[in-house]
C-alpha positions as CSV (number, residue, x, y, z in Angstrom):
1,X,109.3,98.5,169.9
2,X,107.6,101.3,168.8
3,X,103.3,101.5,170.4
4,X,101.4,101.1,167.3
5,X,103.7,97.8,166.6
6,X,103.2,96.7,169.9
7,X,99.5,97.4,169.8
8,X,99.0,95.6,166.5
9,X,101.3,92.8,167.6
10,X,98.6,91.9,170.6
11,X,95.7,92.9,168.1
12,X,97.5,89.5,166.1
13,X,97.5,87.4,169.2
14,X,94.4,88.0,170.5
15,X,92.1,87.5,166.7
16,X,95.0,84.2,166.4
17,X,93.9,83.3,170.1
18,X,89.8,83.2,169.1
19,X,90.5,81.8,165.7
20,X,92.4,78.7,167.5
21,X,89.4,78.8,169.9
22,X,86.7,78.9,167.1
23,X,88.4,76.3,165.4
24,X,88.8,74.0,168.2
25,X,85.1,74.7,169.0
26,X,84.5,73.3,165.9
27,X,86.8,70.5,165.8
28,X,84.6,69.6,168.9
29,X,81.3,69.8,166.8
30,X,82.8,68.0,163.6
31,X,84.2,65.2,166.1
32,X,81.0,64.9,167.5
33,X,79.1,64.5,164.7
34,X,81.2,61.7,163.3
35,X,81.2,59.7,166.4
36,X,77.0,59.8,166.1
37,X,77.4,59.0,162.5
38,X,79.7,55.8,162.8
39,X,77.4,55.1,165.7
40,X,74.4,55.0,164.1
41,X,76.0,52.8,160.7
42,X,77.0,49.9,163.3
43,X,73.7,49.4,165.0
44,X,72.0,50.0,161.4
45,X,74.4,47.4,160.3
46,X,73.6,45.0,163.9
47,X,69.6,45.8,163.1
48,X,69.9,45.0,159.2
49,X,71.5,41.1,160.4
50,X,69.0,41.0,162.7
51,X,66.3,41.4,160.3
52,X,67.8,39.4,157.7
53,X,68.0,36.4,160.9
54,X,64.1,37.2,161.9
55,X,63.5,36.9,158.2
56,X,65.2,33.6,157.8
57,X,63.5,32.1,160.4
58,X,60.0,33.2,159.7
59,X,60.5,32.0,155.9
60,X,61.6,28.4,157.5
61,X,58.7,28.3,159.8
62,X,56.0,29.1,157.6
63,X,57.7,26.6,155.2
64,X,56.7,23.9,157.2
């Protein structure tokens, strides 16, 4: 194997090394993200029932 093949060769690995870094980084972020997101839709789902309970009650007491 001839030095500028080597050389280039270990050029590939390291950029492939901090691309598969960057994109795990990322992966990290994006996974992250979602689990905040689905987090936040159930308790605004839990809070919306919750309203919708408070507001059924109050209608029925001042009903009466």
């Amino acid at each position: 194997m001839s030095k500028t093949n080597e050389t280039s060769h270990k050029d590939f690995e390291k950029k492939l090394d901090l691309l598969i870094k960057r994109f795990e980084e990322q992966k990290g972020i994006i996974d992250s993200y979602i689990k905040r997101e689905r987090d936040w839709k159930k308790d605004k789902v839990l809070h919306k029932k919750e309203v919708t309970r408070l507001e059924k009650k109050l209608k029925k007491v001042t009903d009466e």
